[in-house]
Each structure stands twice: as C-alpha cells, then as structure tokens.
Backbone bond lengths (Angstrom), bond angles and torsions (degrees), N, CA, C in turn:
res aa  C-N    CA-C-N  psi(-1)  N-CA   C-N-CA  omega(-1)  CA-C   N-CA-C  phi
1 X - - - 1.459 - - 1.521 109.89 -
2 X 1.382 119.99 132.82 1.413 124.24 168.05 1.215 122.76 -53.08
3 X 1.008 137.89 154.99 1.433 131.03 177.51 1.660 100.63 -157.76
4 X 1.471 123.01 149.17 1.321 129.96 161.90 1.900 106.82 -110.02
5 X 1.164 96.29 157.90 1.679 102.31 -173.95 1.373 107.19 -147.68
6 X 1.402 114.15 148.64 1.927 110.72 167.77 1.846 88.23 -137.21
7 X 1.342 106.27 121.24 1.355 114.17 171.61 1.905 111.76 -62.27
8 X 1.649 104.10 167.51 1.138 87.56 173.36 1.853 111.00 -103.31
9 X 1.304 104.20 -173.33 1.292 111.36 -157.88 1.357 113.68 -92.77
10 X 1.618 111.09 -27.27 1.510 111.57 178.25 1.506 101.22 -108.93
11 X 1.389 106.44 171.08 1.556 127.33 -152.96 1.738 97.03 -60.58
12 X 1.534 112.76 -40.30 1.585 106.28 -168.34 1.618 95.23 -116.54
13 X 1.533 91.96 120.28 1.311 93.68 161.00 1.579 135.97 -65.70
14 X 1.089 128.99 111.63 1.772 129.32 -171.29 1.757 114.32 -102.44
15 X 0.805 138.83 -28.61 1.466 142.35 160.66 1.858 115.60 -114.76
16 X 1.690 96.79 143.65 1.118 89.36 165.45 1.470 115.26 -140.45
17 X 1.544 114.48 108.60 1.701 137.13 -172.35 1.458 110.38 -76.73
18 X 1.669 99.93 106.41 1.648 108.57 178.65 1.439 84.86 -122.65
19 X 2.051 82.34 134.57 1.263 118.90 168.74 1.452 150.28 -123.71
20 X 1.649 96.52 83.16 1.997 110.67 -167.68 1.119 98.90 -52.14
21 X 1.277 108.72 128.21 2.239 128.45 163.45 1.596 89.07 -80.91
22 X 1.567 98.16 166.28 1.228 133.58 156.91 1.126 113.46 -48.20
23 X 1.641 120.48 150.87 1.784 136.19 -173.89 1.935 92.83 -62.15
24 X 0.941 130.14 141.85 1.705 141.18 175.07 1.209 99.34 71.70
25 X 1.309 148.89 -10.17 1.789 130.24 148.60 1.539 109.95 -48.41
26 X 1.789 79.62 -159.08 1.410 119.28 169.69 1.230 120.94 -173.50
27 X 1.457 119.57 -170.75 1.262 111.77 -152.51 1.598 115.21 -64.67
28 X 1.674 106.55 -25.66 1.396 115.20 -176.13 1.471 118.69 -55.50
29 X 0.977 99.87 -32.35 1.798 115.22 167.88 1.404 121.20 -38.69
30 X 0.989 114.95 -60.41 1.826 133.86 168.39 1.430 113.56 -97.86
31 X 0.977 131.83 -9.50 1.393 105.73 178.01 1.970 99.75 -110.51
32 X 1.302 125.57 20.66 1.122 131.10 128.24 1.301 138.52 -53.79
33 X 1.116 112.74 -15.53 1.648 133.27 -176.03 1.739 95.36 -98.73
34 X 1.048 126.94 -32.26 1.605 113.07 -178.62 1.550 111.55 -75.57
35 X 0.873 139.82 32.54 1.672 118.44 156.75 1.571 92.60 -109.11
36 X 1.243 125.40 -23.50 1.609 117.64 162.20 1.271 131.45 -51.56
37 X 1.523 99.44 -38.95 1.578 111.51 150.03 1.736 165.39 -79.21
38 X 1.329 73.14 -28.23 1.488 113.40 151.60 1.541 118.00 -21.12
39 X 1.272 98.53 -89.31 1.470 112.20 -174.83 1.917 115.53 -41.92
40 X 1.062 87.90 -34.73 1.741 94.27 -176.29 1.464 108.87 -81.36
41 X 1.477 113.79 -27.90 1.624 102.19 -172.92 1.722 100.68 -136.44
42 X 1.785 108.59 81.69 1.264 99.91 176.19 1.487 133.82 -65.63
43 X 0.950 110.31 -21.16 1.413 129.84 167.70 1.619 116.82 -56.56
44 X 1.311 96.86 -9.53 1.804 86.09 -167.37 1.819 108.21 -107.37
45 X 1.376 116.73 151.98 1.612 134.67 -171.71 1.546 84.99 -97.01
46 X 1.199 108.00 143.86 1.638 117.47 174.49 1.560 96.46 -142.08
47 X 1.539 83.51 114.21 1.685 101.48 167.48 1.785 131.19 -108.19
48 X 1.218 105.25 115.84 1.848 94.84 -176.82 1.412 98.66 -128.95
49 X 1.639 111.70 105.77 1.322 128.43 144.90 1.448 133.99 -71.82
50 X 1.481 97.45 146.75 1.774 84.73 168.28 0.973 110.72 -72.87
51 X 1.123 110.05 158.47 1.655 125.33 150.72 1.642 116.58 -17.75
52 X 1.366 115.08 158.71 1.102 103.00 -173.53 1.363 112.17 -113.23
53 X 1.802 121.33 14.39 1.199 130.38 162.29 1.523 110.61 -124.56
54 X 1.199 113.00 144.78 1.514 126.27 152.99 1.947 101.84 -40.33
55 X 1.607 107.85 132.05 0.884 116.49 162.62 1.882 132.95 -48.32
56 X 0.830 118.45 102.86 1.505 110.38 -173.00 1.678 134.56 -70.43
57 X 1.544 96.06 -5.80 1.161 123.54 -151.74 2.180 107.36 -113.16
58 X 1.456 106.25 -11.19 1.024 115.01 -163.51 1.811 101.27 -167.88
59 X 1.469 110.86 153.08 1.495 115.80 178.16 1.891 110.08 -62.96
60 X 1.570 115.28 -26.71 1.316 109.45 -167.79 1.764 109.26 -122.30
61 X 1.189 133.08 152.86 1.587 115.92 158.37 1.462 80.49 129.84
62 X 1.393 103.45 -177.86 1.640 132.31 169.21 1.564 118.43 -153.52
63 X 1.444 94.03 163.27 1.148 112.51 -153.40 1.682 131.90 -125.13
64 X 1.306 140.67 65.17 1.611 138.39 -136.10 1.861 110.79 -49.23
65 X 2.191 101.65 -24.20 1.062 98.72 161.64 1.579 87.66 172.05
66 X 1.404 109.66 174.97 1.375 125.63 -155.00 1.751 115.34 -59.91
67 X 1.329 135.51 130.94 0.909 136.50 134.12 1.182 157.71 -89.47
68 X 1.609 94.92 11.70 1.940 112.30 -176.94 1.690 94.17 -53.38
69 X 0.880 125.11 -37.22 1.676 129.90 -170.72 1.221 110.16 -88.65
70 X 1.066 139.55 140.85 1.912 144.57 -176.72 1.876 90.17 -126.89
71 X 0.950 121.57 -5.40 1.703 101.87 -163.70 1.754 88.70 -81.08
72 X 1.419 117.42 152.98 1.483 118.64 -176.54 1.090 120.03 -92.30
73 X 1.352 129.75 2.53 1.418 122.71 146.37 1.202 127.07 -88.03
74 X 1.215 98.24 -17.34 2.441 90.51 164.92 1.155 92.96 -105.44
75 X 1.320 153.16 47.54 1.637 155.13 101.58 1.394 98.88 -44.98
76 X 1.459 106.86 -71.98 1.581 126.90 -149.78 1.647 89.69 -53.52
77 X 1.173 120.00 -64.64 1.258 147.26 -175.02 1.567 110.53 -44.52
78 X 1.702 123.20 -24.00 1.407 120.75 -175.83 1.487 94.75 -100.12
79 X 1.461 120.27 -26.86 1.392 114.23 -158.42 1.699 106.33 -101.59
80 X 1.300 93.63 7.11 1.732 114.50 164.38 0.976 101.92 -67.80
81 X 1.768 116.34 -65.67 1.339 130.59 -166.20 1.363 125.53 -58.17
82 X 1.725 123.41 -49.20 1.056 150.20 -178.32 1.873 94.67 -54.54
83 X 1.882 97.35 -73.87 1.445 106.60 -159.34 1.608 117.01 -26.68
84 X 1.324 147.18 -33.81 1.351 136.98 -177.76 1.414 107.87 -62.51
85 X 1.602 116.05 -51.52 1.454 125.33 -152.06 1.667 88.86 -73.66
86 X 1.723 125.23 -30.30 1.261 107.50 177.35 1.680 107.47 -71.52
87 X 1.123 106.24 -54.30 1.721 106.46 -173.94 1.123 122.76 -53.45
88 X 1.547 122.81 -19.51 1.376 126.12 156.94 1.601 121.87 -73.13
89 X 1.683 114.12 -16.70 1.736 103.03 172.51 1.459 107.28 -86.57
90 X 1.220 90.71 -28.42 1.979 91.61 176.99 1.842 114.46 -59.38
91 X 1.416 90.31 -41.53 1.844 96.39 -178.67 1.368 106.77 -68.51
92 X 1.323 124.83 -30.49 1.497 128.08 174.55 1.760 102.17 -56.17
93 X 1.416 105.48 -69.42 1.229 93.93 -177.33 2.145 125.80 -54.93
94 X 0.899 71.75 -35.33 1.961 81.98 -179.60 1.466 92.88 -69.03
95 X 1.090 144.94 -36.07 1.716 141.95 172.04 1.591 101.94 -32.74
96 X 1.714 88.56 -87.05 1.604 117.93 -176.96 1.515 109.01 -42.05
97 X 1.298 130.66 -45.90 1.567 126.74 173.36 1.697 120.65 -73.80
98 X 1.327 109.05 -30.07 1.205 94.94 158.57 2.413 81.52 114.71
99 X 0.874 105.05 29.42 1.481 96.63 -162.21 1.642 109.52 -125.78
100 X 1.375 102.20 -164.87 1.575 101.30 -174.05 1.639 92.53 -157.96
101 X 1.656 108.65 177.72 1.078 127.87 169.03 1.434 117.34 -49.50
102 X 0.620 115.78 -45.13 1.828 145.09 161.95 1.564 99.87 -32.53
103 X 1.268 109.09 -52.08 1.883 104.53 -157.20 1.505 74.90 -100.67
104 X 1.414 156.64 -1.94 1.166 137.19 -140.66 1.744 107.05 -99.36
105 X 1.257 125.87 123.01 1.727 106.14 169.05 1.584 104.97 -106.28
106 X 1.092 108.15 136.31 1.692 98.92 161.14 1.655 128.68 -126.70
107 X 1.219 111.22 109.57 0.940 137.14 -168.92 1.988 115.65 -89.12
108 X 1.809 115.99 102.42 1.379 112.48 -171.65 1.549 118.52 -112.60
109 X 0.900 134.04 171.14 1.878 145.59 173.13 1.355 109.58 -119.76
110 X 1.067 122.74 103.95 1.638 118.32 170.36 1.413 103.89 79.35
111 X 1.897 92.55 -113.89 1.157 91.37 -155.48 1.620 114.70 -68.43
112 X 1.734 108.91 -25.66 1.207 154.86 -178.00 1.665 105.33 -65.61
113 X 1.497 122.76 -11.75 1.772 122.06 148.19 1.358 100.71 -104.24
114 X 1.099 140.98 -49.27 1.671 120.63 157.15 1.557 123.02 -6.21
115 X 1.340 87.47 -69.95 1.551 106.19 176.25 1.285 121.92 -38.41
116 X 1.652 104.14 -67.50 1.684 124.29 171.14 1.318 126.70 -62.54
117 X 1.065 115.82 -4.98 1.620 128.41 174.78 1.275 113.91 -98.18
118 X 1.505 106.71 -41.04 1.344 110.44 159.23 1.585 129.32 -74.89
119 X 0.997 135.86 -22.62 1.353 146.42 168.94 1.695 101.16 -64.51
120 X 1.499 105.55 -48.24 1.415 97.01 -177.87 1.646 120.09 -73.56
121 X 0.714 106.87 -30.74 2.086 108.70 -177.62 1.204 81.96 -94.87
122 X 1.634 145.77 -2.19 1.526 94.97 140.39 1.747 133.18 -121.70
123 X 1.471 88.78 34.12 1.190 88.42 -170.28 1.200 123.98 -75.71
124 X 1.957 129.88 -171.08 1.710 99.09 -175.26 1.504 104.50 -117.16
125 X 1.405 110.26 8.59 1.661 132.40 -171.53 0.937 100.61 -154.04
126 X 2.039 128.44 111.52 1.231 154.09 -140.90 2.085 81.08 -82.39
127 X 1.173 94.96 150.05 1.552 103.45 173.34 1.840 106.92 -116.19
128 X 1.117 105.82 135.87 1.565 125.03 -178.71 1.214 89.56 -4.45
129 X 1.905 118.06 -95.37 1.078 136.44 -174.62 1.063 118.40 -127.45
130 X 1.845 123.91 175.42 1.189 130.42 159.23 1.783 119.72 -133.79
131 X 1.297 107.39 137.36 1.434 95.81 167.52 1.676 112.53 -150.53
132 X 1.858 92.19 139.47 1.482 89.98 -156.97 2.011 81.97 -115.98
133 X 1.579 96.67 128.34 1.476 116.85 169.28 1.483 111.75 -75.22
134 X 1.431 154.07 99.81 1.608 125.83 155.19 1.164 83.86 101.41
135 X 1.452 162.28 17.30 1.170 124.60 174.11 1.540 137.20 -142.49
136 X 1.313 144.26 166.79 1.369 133.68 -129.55 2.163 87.60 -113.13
137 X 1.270 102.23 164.74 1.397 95.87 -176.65 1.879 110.04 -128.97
138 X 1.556 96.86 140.12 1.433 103.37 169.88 1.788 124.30 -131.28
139 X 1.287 84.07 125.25 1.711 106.50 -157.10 2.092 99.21 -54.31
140 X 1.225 124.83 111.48 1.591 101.08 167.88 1.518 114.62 -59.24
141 X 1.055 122.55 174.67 1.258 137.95 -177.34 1.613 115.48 -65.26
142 X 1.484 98.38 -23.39 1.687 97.71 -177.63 1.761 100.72 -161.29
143 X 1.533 92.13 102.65 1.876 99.86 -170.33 1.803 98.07 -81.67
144 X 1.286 98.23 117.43 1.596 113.51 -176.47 1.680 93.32 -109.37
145 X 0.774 134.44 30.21 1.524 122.93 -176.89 1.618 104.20 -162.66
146 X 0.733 138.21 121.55 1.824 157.02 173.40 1.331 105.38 -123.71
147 X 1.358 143.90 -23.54 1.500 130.27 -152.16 1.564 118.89 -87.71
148 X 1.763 97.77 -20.83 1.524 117.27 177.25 1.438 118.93 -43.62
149 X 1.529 145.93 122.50 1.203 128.87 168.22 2.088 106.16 -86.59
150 X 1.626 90.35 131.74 1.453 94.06 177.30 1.230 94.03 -127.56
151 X 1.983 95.92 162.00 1.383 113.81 166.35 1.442 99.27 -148.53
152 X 1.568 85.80 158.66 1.726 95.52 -171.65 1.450 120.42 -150.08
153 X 1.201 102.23 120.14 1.397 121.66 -164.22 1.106 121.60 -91.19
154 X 1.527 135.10 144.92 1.706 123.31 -178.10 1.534 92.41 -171.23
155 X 1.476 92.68 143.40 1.588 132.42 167.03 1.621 97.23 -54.94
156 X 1.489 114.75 151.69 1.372 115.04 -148.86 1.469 72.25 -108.80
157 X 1.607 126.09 -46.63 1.483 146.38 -169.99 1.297 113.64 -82.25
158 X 1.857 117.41 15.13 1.430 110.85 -177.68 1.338 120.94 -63.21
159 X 1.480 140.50 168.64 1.912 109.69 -172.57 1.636 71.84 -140.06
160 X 1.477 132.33 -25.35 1.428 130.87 -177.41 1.734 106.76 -68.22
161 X 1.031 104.92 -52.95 1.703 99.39 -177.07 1.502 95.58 -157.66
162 X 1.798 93.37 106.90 1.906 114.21 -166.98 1.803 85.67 -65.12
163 X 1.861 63.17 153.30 2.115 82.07 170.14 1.621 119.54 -50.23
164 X 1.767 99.99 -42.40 1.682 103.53 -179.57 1.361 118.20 -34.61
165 X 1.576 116.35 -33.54 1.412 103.59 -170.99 1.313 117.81 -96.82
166 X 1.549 140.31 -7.01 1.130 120.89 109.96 1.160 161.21 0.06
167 X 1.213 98.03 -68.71 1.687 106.96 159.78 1.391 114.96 -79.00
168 X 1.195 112.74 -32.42 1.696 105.89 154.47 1.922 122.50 -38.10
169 X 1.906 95.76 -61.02 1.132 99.29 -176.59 1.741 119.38 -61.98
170 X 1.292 129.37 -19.64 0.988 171.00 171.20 1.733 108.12 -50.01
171 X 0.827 102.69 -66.39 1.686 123.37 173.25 1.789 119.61 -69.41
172 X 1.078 115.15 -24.04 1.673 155.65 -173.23 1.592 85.74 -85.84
173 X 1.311 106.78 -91.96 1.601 115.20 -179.89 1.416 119.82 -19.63
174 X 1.442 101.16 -64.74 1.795 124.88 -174.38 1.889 92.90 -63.17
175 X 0.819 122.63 -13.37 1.481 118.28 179.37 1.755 109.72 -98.17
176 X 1.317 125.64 -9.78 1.112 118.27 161.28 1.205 120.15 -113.57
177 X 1.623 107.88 31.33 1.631 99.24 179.39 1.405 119.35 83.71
178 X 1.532 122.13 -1.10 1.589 125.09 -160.13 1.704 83.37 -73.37
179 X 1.131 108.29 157.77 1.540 130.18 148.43 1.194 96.71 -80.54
180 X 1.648 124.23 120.12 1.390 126.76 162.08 1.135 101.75 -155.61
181 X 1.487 122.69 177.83 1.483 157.63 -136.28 1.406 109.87 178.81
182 X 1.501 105.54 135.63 1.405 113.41 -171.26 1.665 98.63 -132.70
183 X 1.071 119.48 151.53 2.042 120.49 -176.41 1.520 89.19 -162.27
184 X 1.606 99.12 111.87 1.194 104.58 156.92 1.745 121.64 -90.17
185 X 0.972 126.41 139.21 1.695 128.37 -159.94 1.609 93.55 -111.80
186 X 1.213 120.89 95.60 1.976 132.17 152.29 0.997 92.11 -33.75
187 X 1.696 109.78 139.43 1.568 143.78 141.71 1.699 90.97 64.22
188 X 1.468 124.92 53.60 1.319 107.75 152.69 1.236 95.30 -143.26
189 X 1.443 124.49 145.01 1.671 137.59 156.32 1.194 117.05 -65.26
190 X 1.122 119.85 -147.77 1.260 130.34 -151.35 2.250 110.82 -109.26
191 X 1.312 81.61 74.64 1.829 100.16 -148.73 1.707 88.92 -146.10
192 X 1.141 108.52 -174.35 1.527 119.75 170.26 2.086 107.87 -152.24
193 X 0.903 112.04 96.04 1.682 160.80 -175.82 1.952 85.63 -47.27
194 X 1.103 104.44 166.52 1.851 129.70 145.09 1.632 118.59 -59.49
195 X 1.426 115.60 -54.82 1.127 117.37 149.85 1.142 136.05 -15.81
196 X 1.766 116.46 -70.53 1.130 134.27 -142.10 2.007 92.33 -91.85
197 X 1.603 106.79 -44.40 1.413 117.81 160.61 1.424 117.12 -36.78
198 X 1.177 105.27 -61.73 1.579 98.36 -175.50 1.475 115.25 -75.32
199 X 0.868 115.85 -23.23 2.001 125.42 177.52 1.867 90.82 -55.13
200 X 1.457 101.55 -50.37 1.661 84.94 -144.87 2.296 89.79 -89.23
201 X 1.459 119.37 -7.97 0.994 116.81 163.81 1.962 109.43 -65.55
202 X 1.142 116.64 -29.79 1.760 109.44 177.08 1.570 84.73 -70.64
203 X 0.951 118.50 -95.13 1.817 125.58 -165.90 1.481 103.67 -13.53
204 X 1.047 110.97 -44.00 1.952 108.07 -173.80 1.777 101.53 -66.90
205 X 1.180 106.00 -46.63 1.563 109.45 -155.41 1.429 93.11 -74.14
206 X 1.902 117.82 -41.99 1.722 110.04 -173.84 1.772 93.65 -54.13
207 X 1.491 116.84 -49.39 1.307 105.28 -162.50 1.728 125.47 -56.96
208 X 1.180 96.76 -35.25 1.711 114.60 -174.35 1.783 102.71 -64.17
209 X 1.727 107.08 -49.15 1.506 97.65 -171.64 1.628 106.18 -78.32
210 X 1.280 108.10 0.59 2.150 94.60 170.16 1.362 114.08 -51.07
C-alpha cells in the first residue's frame, strides 16, 4: 500500500497524525495539508495512506470501503468489514514509532471522517483525538468508545454532504456524552479552506496541552 509521510522535527516523536482522504483520492490529498500543521506540532509523524481498496467507482483513486450502496446499514456493514485491515495499518505504524492510541490523532475528509468517527466509537482504547472535515456519520453497531474528543468541521456551501448533517451528527454525539465541537466554515464547499486548518490546529493544541 502507498503511503505518504512527513517525519517529525524533534528527536522524540510524541504524536502520531493519520490522515484518511476522501473515497477516489489518495494520500496526496491530505497530507498536503501538513506543512500547515507542522509548525504548531513538531513533535508529531503525519501519516496519509491510501485507501485500502482500489476505487470501485472510477479507473484511478482509493477507497476505505464501498460506496456503490448509500443505504446505512450496508455502510455500517462495509466499514465492519474494512475497519480491522484499517486498525491494523494504523497499529503498524504506532508499532514502528514507538506509540499508542493515546498519542494517536486522526484526522478524515469525507469519506475519510466517516471512517475516523467510526474507528473511534469503536475503538477499544480511546485515541487522542478525532476530526472529521466534510463528512456524513455511521453509527457501528456497538459504540465501545465515548472518551475520544472530536471535532467537526464543514463547508457552510458544501452541495456533496450539506452542513445539516453535521450538525445532525453533532447532536447524536452530544447525546452520548462525546466531547465534541462543531465549526461551521462560511463560503466554502465541500473542500477544507485556511479556516477550517486552523480551527482543527486550536482543537489539537487545546487537546495536547490537557
């Protein structure tokens, strides 16, 4: 599997920021956004893999797992399937660095905060943080994890997946006790802005100095 990486800057690495792209990317997608981040958290490894399927939907891109289907139980049902093979590249990397769920942030786009929202309510050891850019949410079958702090960001002008459902997902969250945060971002679609960068750079730094 491809993967993009930006090492960190000081001698011990202390966080490690994985970043799922959108369904038909890749890793280049998001890990363009880390020299924006960079500067604020030298300590941190930034990882952006592809997807861990061939796109299904198009000859090029990847995919964390299928979207020919929109109904939300064969969502729930693909990201059942998928979720190990992701939680096992993440544990690879947390091996090799020397880290844990604990030091872990995960940061998604679309389909790629789907992903991360879901990984986190079900994970079995709360991860640093989560933050999902643009994207719509699917509940697993059995949320074993609440302790995660998330935030979630969205284009006010998204036309791919409106802000409402956000704040839907948002409202959902606040009902299980999640620590969350919601920022809606004016005059941007379905993209992730300067704005939206620096929103989720405060959230990292409140989280890191707890």
């Amino acid at each position: 599997m491809s993967r993009l990486e930006i090492t960190s800057k000081e001698s011990e690495t202390k966080q490690l920021i994985v970043m799922l792209h959108g369904v038909g990317s890749n890793g280049h997608d998001l890990i363009s956004i880390a020299p924006f981040m960079q500067p604020y958290f030298l300590a941190a490894h930034f990882f952006a893999p592809n997807g861990i399927e061939q796109y299904d939907g198009a000859l090029y891109g990847y995919q964390w797992f299928s979207l020919k289907q929109r109904d939300p139980e064969i969502l729930r049902i693909e990201l059942e399937r998928t979720t190990p093979l992701i939680i096992d590249l993440i544990n690879q990397k947390q091996k090799q660095l020397g880290l844990t769920n604990q030091d872990t942030i995960l940061i998604g786009f679309s389909q790629g905060a789907m992903t991360s929202i879901y990984l986190t309510l079900s994970a079995k050891i709360p991860f640093k943080a989560t933050i999902g850019f643009s994207g719509a949410m699917v509940f697993p079958k059995l949320i074993t994890c609440t302790a995660t702090p998330i935030c979630l960001i969205h284009g006010r002008e998204d036309t791919v997946i409106p802000c409402d459902i956000s704040l839907n997902s948002y409202q959902i969250l606040q009902s299980y006790n999640v620590k969350v945060e919601h920022y809606i971002i004016d005059n941007l679609t379905h993209s992730i802005d300067m704005n939206g960068i620096n929103t989720a750079n405060n959230f990292i730094k409140r989280i890191i100095s707890i």
